[in-house]
C-alpha positions as CSV (number, residue, x, y, z in Angstrom):
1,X,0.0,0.0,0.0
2,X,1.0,3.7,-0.8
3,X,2.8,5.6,2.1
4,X,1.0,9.1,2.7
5,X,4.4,10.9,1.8
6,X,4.9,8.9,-1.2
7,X,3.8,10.9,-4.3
8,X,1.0,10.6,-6.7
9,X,0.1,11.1,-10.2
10,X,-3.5,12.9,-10.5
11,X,-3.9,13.5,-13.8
12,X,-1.3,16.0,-15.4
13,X,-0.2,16.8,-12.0
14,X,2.7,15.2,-10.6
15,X,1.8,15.4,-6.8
16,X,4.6,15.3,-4.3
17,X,2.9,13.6,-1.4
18,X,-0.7,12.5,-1.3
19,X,-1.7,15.4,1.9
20,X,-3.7,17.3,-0.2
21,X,-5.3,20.4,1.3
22,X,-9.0,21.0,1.1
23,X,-10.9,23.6,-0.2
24,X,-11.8,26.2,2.9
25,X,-14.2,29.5,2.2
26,X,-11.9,32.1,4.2
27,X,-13.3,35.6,3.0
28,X,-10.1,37.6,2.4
29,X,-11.4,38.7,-1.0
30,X,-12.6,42.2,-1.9
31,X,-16.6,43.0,-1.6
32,X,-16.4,42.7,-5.7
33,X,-15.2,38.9,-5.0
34,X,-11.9,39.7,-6.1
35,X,-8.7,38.1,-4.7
36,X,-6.2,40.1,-2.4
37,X,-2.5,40.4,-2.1
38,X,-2.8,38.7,1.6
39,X,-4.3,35.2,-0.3
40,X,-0.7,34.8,-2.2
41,X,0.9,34.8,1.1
42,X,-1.6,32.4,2.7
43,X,-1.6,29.6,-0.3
44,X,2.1,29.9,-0.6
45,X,2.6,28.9,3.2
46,X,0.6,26.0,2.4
47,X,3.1,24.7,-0.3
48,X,4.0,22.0,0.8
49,X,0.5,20.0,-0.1
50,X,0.8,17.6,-2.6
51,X,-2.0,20.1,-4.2
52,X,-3.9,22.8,-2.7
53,X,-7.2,22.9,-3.6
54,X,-8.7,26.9,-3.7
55,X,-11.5,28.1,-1.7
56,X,-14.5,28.0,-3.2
57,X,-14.6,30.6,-6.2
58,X,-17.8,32.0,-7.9
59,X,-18.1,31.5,-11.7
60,X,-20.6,33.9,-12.0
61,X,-22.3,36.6,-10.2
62,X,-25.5,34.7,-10.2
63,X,-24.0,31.6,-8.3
64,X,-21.5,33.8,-5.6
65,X,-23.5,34.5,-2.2
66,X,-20.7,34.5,0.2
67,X,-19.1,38.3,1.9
68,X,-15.7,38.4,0.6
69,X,-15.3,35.4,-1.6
70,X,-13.6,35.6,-4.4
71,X,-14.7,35.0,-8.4
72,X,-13.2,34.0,-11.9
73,X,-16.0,35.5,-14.1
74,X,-14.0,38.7,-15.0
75,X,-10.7,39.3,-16.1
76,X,-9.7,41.3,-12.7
77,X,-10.4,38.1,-10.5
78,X,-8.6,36.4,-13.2
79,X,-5.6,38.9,-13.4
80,X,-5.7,39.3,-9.6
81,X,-5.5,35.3,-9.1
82,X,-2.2,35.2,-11.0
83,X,0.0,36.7,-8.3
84,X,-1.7,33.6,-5.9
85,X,-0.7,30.9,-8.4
86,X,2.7,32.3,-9.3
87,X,3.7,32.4,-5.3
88,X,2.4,28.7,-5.2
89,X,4.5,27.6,-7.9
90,X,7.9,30.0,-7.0
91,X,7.0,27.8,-3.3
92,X,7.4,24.7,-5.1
93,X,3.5,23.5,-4.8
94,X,0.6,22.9,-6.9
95,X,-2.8,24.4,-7.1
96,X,-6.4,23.9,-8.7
97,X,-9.3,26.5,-8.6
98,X,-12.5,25.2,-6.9
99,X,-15.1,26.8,-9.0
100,X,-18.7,27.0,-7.5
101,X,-22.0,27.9,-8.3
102,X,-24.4,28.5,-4.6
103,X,-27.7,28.1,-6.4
104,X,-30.3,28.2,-3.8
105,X,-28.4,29.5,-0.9
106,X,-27.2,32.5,-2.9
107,X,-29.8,35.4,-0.8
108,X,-31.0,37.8,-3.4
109,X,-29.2,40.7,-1.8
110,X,-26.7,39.7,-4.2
111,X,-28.1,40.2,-7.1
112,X,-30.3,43.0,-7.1
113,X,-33.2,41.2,-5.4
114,X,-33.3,38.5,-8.0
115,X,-34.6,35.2,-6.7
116,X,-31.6,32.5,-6.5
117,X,-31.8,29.7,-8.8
118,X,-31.6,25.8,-7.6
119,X,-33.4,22.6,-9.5
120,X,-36.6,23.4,-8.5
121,X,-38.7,26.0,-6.5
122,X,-37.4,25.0,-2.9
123,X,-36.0,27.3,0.0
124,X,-32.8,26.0,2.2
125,X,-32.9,26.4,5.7
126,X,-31.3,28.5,8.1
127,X,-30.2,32.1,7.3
128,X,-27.7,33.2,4.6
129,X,-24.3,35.0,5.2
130,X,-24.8,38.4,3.6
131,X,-23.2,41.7,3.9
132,X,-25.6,43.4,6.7
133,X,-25.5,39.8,8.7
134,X,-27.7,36.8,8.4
135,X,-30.7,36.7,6.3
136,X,-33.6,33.9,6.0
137,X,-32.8,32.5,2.7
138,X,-35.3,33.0,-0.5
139,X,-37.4,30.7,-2.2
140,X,-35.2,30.1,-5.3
141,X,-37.0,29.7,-8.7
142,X,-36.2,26.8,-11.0
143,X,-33.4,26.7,-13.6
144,X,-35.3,26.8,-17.3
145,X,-33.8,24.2,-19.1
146,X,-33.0,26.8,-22.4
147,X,-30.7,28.4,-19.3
148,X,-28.4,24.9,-19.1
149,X,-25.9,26.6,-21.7
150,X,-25.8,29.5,-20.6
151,X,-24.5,27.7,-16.9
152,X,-22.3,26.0,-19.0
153,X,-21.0,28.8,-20.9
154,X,-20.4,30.4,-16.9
155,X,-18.4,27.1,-16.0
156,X,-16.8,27.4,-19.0
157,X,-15.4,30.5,-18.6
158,X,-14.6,30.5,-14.9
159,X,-12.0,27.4,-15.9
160,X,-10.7,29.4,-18.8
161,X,-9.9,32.5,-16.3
162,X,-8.8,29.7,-14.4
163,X,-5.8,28.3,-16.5
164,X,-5.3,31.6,-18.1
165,X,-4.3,32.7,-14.1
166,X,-1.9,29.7,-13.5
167,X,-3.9,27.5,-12.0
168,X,-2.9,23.9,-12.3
169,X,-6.1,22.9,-13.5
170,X,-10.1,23.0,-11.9
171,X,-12.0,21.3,-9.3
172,X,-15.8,21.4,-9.9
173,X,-17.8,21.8,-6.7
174,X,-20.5,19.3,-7.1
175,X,-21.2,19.0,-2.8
176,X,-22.3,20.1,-0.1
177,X,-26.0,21.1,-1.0
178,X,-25.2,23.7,-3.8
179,X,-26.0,23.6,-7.2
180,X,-24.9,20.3,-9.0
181,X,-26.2,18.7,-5.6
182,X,-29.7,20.3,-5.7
183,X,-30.0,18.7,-8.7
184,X,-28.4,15.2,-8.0
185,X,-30.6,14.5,-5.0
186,X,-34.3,14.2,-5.0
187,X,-35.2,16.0,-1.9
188,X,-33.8,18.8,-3.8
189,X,-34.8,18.0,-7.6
190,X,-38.4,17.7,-7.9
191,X,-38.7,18.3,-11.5
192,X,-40.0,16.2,-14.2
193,X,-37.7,17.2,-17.3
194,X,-34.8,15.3,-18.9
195,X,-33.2,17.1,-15.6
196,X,-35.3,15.2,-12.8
197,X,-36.8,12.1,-12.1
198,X,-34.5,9.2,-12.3
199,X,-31.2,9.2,-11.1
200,X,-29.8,9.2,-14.7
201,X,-31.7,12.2,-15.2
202,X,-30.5,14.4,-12.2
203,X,-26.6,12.9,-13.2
204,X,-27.4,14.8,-16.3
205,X,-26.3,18.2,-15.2
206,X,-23.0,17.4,-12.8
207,X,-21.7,15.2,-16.4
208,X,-22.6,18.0,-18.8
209,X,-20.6,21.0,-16.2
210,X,-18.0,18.0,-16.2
211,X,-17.4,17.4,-19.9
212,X,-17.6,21.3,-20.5
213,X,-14.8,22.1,-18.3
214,X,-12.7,19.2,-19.3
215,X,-13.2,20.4,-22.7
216,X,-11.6,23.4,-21.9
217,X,-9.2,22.4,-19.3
218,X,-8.8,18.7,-20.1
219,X,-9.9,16.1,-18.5
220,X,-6.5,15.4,-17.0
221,X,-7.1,18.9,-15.3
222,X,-10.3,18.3,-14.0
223,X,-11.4,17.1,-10.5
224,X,-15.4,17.1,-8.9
225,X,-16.0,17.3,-5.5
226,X,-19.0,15.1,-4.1
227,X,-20.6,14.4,-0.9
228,X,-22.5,11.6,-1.0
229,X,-24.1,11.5,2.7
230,X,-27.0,12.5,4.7
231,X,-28.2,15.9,4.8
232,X,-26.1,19.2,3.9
233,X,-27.6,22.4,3.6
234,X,-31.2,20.8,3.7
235,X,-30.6,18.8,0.1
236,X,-30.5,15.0,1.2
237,X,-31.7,12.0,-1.0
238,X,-33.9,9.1,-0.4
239,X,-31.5,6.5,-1.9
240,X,-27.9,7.9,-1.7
241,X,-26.0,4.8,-3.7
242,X,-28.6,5.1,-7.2
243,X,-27.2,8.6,-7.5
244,X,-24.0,8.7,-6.4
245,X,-22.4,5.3,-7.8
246,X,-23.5,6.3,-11.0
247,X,-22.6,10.0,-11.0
248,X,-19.2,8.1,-10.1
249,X,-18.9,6.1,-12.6
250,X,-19.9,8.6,-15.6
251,X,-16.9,10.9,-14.1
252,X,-14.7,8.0,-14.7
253,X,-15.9,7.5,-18.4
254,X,-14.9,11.0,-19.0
255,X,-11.7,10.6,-17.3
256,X,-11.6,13.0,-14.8
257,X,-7.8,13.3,-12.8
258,X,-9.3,12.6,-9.6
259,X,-12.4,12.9,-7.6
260,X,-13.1,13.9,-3.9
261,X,-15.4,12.6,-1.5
262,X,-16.3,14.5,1.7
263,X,-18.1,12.1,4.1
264,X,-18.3,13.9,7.8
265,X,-19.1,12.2,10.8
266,X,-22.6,12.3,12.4
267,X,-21.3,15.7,14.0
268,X,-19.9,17.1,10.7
269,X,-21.1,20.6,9.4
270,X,-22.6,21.1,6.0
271,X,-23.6,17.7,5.9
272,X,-23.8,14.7,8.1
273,X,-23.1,10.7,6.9
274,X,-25.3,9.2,8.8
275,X,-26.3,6.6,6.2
276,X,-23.6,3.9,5.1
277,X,-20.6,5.6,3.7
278,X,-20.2,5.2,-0.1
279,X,-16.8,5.7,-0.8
280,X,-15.8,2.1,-0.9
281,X,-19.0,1.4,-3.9
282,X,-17.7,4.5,-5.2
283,X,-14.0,2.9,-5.7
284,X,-15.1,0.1,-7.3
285,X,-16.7,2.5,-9.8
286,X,-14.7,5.3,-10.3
287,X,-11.1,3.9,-11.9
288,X,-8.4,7.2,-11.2
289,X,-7.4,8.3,-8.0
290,X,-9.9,8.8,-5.1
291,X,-9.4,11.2,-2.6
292,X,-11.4,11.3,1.0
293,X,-11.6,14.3,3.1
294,X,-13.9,15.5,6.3
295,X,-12.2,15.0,9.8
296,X,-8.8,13.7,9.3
297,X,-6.2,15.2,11.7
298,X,-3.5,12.6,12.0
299,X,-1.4,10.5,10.0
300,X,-2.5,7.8,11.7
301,X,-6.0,8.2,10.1
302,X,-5.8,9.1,6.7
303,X,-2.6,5.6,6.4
304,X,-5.5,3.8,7.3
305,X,-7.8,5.0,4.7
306,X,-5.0,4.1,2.3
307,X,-4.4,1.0,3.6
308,X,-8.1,0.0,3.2
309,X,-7.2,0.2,-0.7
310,X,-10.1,2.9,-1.0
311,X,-8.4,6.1,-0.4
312,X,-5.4,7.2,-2.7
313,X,-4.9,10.3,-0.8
314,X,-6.6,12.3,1.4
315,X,-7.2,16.3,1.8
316,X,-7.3,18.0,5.2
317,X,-9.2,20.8,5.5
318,X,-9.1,22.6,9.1
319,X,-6.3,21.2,9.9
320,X,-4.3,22.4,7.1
321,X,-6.0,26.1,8.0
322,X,-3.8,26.1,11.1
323,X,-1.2,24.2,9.9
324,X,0.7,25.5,7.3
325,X,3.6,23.4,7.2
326,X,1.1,20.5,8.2
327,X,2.9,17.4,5.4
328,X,5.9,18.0,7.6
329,X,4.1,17.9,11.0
330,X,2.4,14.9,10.3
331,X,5.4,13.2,9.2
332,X,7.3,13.9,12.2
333,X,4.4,13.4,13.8
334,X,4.6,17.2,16.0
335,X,2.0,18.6,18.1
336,X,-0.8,20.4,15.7
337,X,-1.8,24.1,16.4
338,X,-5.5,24.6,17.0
339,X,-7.6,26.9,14.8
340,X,-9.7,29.5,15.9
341,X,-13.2,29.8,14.4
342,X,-13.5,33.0,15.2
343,X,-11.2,34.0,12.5
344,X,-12.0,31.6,9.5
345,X,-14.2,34.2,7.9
346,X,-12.7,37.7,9.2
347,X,-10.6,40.2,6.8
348,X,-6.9,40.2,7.7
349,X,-4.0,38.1,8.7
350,X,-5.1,37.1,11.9
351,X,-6.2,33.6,11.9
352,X,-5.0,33.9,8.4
353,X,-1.5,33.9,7.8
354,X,-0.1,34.2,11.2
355,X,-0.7,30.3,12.1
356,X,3.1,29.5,13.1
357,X,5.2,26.8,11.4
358,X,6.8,23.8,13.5
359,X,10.2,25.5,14.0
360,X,8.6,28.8,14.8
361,X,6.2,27.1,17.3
362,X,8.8,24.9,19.0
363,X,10.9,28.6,19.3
């Protein structure tokens, strides 16, 4: 079995280790969603990954509904992302753009009062994260189907900006109850078009956003995200293996460099597995490398899940917030710093880029 440290091949990228770090919404973006100086010092710290994975980044106006997140719609996110990917690279690591559409938990302050957009007309609980605090989310009006190509043409785009600012290719967020996810799961999809029903039909959408950015990108730049438990964000499915095993295995026909499952625990946020996990069906479908995330924090753990023959790496997400040099900690197996929640979504460098490294910490 593979050794955490040893590298990997996903796709074009040749992957030092297999401690990937996880996508992590941080808000250190401009109110116009585009990227700061401060976020090329904060990837660049993080290095070290075998590949970073970006925040979540809006490809279009429509689909952004987060304060201070950034976009790739417009050619100054795209410009402002290439000093981020350049201080990656002079760092020695490697780094894919998450790229993200909200759909029904995008609050119409946003977008000029419009009504969000989702697979059918269904409102997600809770309250939304806007700019003058939290705000009970909108009934969000069904995507036409004559509007599919003009998302496509948004996804399309937003992994053009992507690879035009340096990235090393695109990871398409398909999880954690936004917009591919309204439409995979039923709870969610209620409609009765080539885009509902069967679980073929609601697959539809996640493999058309898939082949258009691997058509752009190629495939062996393109990764999906998935998260193929119980509830998240109010979206949850009656019968979570006739989606997801199938959604799997059409990402492997296209040939996709990799593809990530999040599967929290019972106490997990934005989302919950409380039915059986499906990463091991999803193995035996999906034939490039797989990748689990959601509550690792030791080596320990995420060997295991290699050793089970399931996992081919794994990606760390709050760990790796506080732990920039976190490959190296793991491997000498150091002491971990803690991170502080109150900072994950504030403007500045605290919480941000003054985590200390191991020798700095030992000091």
């Amino acid at each position: 079995m593979p050794n955490l440290f040893d590298p990997i091949q996903l796709g074009a990228v040749a992957a030092a280790n297999r401690v990937l770090m996880a996508p992590l919404t941080r808000g250190r973006a401009t109110k116009e969603h585009v990227p700061t100086p401060i976020m090329a010092d904060y990837y660049a710290q993080r290095a070290t990954a075998g590949l970073i994975i970006s925040e979540a980044t809006g490809i279009s106006r429509e689909g952004l509904g987060w304060p201070f997140a950034p976009g790739l719609w417009s050619d100054e996110q795209a410009q402002a992302w290439a000093p981020v990917t350049a201080a990656v690279h002079a760092a020695g690591g490697k780094i894919f753009a998450q790229i993200w559409h909200m759909g029904r938990v995008v609050h119409s302050s946003y977008n000029e009062g419009a009504a969000p957009v989702s697979a059918s007309a269904t409102t997600a609980p809770g309250k939304a994260h806007t700019y003058v605090g939290r705000q009970p989310y909108d009934t969000a009006r069904p995507l036409d189907i004559a509007e599919i190509p003009r998302l496509l043409d948004d996804y399309a785009r937003a992994a053009r900006n992507a690879i035009a600012a340096g990235f090393d290719g695109v990871q398409i967020h398909a999880a954690n109850g936004y917009l591919i996810d309204q439409f995979l799961r039923d709870g969610s999809n209620h409609r009765s078009d080539a885009y509902g029903g069967a679980p073929e039909n609601r697959i539809r959408l996640l493999r058309e956003v898939t082949e258009r950015v691997a058509s752009v990108a190629g495939a062996d730049r393109t990764a999906v995200r998935l998260s193929p438990n119980g509830d998240s964000q109010g979206v949850d499915d009656s019968d979570a293996p006739a989606v997801f095993v199938p959604a799997a295995r059409a990402l492997s026909e296209i040939g996709i460099a990799f593809l990530e499952l999040r599967e929290p625990g019972p106490e997990g946020t934005f989302g919950r597995t409380d039915v059986p996990r499906q990463s091991p069906a999803i193995r035996d479908a999906f034939r490039n490398p797989l990748v689990l995330n959601s509550d690792y924090v030791s080596a320990e753990q995420a060997q295991a899940a290699l050793d089970s023959g399931v996992a081919d790496a794994i990606s760390f997400g709050r760990t790796f917030l506080a732990n920039p040099d976190l490959p190296a900690r793991l491997k000498a197996g150091a002491p971990l710093n803690a991170d502080v929640m109150a900072t994950w979504y504030s403007q500045g460098a605290e919480g941000y880029t003054d985590y200390p490294v191991l020798e700095a910490a030992a000091a």
